[in-house]
N, C-alpha and C positions, 0 to 999 in steps of 0.2 A: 657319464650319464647311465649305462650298462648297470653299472653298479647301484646305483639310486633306484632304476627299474627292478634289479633284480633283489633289493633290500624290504620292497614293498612288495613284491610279487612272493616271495618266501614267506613273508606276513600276513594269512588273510584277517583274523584277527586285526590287527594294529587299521590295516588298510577299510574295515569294513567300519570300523571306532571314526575311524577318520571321517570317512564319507557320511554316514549317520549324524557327528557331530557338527559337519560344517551344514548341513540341512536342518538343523534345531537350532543351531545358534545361528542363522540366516535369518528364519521365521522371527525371531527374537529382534532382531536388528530390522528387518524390514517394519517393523511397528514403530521402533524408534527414526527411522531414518526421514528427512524431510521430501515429501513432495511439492514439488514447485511447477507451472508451465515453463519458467527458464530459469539458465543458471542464475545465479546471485551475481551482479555486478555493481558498481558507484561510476558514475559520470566523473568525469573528470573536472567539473565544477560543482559554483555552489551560489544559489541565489542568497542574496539578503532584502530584505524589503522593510521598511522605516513606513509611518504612518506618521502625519503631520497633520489632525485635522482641520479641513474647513482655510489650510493655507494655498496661496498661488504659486504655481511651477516656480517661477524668481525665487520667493522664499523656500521654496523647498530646496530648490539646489544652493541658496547663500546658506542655510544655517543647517541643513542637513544632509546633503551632499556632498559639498564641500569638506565639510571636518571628516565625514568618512573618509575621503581620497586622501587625505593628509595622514590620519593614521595607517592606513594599508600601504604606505608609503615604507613602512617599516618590516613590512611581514617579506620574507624571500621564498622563491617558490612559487612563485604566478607569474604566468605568461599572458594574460590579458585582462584587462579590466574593464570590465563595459559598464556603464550608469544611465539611468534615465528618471528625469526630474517629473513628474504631473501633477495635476491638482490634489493634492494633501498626500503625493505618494512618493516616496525614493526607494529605486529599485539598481539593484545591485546583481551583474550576473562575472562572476570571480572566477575564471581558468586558470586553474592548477598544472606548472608545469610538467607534461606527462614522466618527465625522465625525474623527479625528483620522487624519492627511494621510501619516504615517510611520510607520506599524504596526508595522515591522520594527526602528525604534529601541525602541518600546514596550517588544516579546516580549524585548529584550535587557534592557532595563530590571529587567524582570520576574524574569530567569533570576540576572541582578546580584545583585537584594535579595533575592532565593530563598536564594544561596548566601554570603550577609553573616549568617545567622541563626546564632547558635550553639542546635546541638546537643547532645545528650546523646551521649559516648562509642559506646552502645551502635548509634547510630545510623550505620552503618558504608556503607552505600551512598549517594553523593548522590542527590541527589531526582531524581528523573524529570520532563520536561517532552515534551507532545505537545499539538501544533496540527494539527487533522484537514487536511490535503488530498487532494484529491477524489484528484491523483494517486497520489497513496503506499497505493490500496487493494489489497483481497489480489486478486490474479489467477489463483490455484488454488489448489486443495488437494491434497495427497501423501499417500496412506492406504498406512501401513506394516504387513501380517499377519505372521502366523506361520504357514507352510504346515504345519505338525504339529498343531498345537493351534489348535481354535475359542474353545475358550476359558483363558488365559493363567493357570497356576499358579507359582511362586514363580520357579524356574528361568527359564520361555520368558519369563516379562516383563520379567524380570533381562536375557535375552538378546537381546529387542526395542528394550527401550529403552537396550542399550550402543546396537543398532544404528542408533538412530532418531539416537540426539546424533550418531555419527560421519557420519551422512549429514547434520542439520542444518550442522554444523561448516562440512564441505566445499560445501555450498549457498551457504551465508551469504560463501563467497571468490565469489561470483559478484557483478559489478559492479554486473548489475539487480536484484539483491537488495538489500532494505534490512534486512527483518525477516522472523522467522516466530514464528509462536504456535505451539502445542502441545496439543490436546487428545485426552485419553485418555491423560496419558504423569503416574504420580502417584510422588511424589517419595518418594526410598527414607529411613526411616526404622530405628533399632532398638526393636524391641519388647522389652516387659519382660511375661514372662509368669509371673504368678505364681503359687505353689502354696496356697491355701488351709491345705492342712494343717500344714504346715511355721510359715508364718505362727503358728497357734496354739501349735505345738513350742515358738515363739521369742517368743511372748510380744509380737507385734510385727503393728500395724496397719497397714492398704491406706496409710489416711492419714498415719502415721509415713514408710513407704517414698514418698511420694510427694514429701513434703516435703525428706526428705534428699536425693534424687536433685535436685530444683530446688535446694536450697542450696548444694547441688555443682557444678550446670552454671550457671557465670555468668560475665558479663562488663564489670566496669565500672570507673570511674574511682576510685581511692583519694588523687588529690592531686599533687603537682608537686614538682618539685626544680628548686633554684636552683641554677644554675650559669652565667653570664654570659647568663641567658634561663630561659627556662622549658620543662622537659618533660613533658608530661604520661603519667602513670603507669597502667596499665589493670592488674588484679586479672583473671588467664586461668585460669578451669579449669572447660575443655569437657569433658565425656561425651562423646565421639563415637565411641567402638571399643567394641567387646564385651568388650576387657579390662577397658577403664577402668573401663564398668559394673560389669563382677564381681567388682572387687578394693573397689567403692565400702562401705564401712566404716558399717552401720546403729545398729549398738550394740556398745559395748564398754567395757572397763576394766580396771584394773591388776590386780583381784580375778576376772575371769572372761574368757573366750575372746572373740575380737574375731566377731561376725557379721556377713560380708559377702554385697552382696547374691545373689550368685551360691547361696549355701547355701537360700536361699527362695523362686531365680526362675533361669527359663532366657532368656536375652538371644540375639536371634536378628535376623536381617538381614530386613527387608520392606520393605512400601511402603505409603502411606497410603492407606487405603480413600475411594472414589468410591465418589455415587450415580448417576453417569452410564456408561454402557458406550456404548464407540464401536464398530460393527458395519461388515465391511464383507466383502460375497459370504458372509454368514454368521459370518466370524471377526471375533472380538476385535480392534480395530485401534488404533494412532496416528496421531490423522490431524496435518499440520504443512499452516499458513496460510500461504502464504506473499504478502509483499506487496512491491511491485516499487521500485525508487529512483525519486525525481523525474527524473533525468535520462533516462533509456529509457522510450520506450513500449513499451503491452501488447502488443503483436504480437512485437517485440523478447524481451520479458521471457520470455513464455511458449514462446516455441521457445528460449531460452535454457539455461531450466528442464528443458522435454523432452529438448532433447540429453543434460543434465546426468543424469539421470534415465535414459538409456537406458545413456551408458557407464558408470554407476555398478552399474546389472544386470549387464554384462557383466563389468564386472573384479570383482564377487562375485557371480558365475553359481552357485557352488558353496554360498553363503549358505541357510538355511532361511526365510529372508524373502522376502515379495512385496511389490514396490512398488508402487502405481494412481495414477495420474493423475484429478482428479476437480475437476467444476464448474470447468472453463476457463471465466475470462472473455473471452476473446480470440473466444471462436467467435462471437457476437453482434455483435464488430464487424469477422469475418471477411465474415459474411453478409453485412452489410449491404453493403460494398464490391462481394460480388460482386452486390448486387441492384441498384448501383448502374450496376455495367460492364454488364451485362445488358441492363437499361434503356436504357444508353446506347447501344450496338450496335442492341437492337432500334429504335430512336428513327431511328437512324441511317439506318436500309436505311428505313422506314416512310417517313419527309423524302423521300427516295431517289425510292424508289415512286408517292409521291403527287403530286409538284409532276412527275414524268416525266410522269404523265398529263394533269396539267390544266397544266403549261407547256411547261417541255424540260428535259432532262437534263441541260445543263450547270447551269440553276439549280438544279436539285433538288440537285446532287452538292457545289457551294458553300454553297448554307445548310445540307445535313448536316454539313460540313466545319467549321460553327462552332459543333458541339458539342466536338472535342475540342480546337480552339483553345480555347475558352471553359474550358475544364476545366483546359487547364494552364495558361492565363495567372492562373487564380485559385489551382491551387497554389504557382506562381510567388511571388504576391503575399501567401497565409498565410503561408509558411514566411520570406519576409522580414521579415512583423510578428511572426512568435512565434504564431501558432493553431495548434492542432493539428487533426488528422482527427477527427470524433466525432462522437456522433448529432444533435447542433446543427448543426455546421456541415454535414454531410449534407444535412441536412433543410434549407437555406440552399439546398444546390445544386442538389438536385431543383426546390425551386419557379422557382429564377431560372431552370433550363436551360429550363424548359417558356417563359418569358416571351424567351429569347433567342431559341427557336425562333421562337417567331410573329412576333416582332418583325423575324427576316431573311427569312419567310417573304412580309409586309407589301410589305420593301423589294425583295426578288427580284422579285415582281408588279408594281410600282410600277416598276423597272428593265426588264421586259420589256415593260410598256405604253408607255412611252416610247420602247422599239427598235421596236415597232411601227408605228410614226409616219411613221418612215423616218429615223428619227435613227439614226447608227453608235453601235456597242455605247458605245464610251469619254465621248461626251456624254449617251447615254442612263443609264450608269450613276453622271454626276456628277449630272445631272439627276434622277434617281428618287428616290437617295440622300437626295441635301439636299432633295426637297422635302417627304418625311416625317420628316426627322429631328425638327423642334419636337414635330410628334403624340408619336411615338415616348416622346421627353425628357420632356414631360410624364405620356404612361404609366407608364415606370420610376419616377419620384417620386413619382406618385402611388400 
C-alpha cells in the first residue's frame, strides 16, 4: 500500500486530474441516476384476476377457476396457490418459490398456462396479471372539482367525468406514466324507473319486468359452423340505448296490443350510486392515482405530471373544472437530498474550522475536500451497478461520510506529526499515510 500512496503522492498532477475528474463526471451521473423513496424490489407473487360478467360464484369457479388450477398444474416453481371465486370474479394470488433462481421464467410460465385455459364466450377481457414492485407505486394524486357545484347532480358529473377520462387519456401518453386508478369517478349506467301504477294497469310484476329485460340483454355462445375449421358463433343482444329499452316487448299477442316497456317505465341516462364521496376544498371531487413506469424515477415522474397538469389548465383555462395536485411522493425524497447537501456543506466549512484551529489550514481544507470526492465517486460507482438514490442508500451515506471524515481526520494528524519532525511534506505524507492505513482497514470492516 506504501507504494500506491507514494505513486500518487509523487503525482500532483495525475492525482489533482483524478480528483477534478471524479467531481465532473459525478455531476454528470447524479442527473442520470434514479431517485426513488425505496429500493426496487418484486414480491414474490403474482395476482391474476379473470372477469366473468353478471356470472354467480358456482359458475365462476366451474368454468373459470377451475380450468385455471388445471393449467398451473403444469408450471414448476410455486409454493402456494391461493384462488377465490365471487360474483363475476376469479382471483388468483400465485407464490413463487423463493429459492427458485429464475423468477422471471416462472411469472412467464404462469401468464402461459393463464392464457391456455379455455373460457366461457362471455368472458371477453383477458385476465389481468400484476406483480407488486416497490417501483411502479403511485407518486400523486390529481383531484378534479367542479367550480359551480359542491356537490355534483346528474349534468356536472356527466360533465366531470367527460373531463376526468379526457385528461386520464392524455396523462396516460406520458412515458413515466404507467397507470392510474380512479376514485370517485362511478360508472354511467341506464336506469329503469318504474311506475307502480301502470304496473297494475298492465297486469304486470317488478319481477316479470325484470326477468324479461335479463333475457333480453345477453351474450353467449350458440355453437360453431364447419367450414374448413371452426367458428364460433355468439347470440348479441345488448340493451344499451334508451331506445332499445323502450321498444323492449314485456307482453304481448296476436289477440291484444304489444306492451312495451317504455308504456310502464321512464328509461333515463345515470350513474351507479356510491357509498363513498370524494371531497376536496369542500367539493365533490375525482381524484386519479396515478403511478409511475419502472423505467423513470420519482423526481422525474412527478415534475413530469406537474408540467403536464399545468399546460393542460392552460389550454382549458375557460373549462369549469379545477384541477389539484395532492400527496406528492417526491417531496420526501426532495427533503431528504437537501438535508443531505446541508449536512454536507455544513460538515464541510465545520472540518474547515476545526482542524484550522488545532492544525493548519491546508489540512483542514483537504480532509473537507473528501467529502465531496467521497460523494461522487460513490455516485459514480451506484449508477454503474444499477442502485438507485433512496432512503436506504442515504442512510448508507450519512453513516459512511461521518467514518470517512474521521478517518482523514486521523490520517491529516498523523501526516502533520510526521512534518513536524523535520521530515518534508512529500515523505511525511507517504509516511503518515501508510502507517495508519492497517488501523484504519481494520476500522472500516469492522
Amino acid at each position: 500500500m506504501k507504494k500506491i500512496i507514494d505513486y500518487f503522492v509523487s503525482r500532483h498532477l495525475l492525482t489533482n486530474l483524478l480528483f477534478f475528474g471524479v467531481i465532473m463526471v459525478s455531476v454528470f451521473c447524479w442527473q442520470q441516476i434514479g431517485k426513488e423513496e425505496m429500493p426496487e424490489f418484486a414480491m414474490d407473487w403474482i395476482r391474476v384476476v379473470t372477469r366473468y360478467p353478471g356470472a354467480p360464484a358456482e359458475d365462476v369457479e366451474l368454468f373459470v377457476t377451475k380450468p385455471i388450477e388445471e393449467e398451473l398444474k403444469s408450471v414448476s416453481g410455486l409454493e402456494e396457490i391461493h384462488s377465490a371465486s365471487s360474483l363475476g370474479v376469479s382471483s388468483f394470488r400465485i407464490f413463487i418459490d423463493p429459492n427458485t433462481k429464475n423468477k422471471e421464467q416462472v411469472i412467464q410460465d404462469i401468464k402461459d398456462a393463464v392464457l391456455r385455459a379455455n373460457f366461457p364466450a362471455e368472458v371477453r377481457n383477458l385476465p389481468t396479471f400484476h406483480q407488486f414492485r416497490s417501483s411502479e407505486k403511485a407518486i400523486i394524486d390529481i383531484a378534479l372539482v367542479h367550480k359551480n357545484k359542491k356537490f355534483l347532480d346528474l349534468k356536472t358529473r356527466a360533465e366531470l367525468q367527460k373531463y376526468a377520462l379526457t385528461f386520464e387519456n392524455q396523462l396516460l401518453a406520458l412515458p413515466e406514466v404507467s397507470s392510474i386508478s380512479r376514485s370517485g369517478y362511478h360508472l354511467p349506467e341506464l336506469q329503469v324507473l318504474i311506475e307502480p301504477e301502470k304496473l297494475r294497469r298492465y297486469e304486470i310484476s317488478i319481477s316479470e319486468v325484470y326477468n324479461q329485460i335479463k333475457s333480453n340483454h345477453i351474450r353467449s355462445p350458440i355453437g360453431s359452423l364447419e367450414d374448413r375449421g371452426e367458428s364460433k358463433v355468439t347470440a348479441l343482444h345488448e340493451l344499451d340505448t334508451v331506445e332499445s329499452l323502450n321498444s323492449l316487448v314485456l307482453k304481448g299477442s296476436y289477440e291484444g296490443p304489444m306492451i312495451e316497456l317504455s308504456k310502464i317505465a321512464k328509461i333515463k341516462h345515470g350513474f351507479k350510486k356510491s357509498t363513498t364521496i370524494y371531497k376536496v376544498n369542500g367539493h365533490e371531487a375525482i381524484i386519479l392515482n396515478v403511478k409511475k413506469s419502472t423505467s423513470s424515477d420519482i423526481l422525474a415522474a412527478t415534475k413530469s405530471v406537474a408540467t403536464f397538469v399545468e399546460r393542460f389548465k392552460k389550454t382549458n383555462s375557460d373549462s369549469p373544472i379545477n384541477v389539484f395536485l395532492m400527496d406528492d411522493e417526491s417531496f420526501d425524497v426532495t427533503n431528504r437530498l437537501s438535508i443531505i447537501s446541508l449536512n454536507g456543506l455544513i460538515g464541510f466549512l465545520l472540518i474547515i474550522i476545526v482542524l484550522m484551529i488545532f492544525l493548519d489550514v491546508k489540512s483542514g481544507f483537504w480532509v473537507a475536500m473528501g467529502i465531496p470526492f467521497s460523494l461522487g465517486f460513490t455516485i459514480i460507482c451506484a449508477l454503474l451497478t444499477g442502485y438507485t438514490v433512496n432512503n436506504m442508500t442515504l442512510a448508507g451515506i450519512i453513516i459512511v461520510m461521518g467514518i470517512v471524515v474521521d478517518d482523514a481526520i486521523i490520517i491529516a494528524e498523523n501526516i502533520s506529526r510526521h512534518h513536524s519532525t523535520g521530515k518534508n511534506i512529500i515523505t511525511a505524507a507517504i509516511d503518515g499515510a501508510s502507517e495508519v492505513f492497517k488501523p484504519i482497514l481494520a476500522r472500516i470492516i469492522t
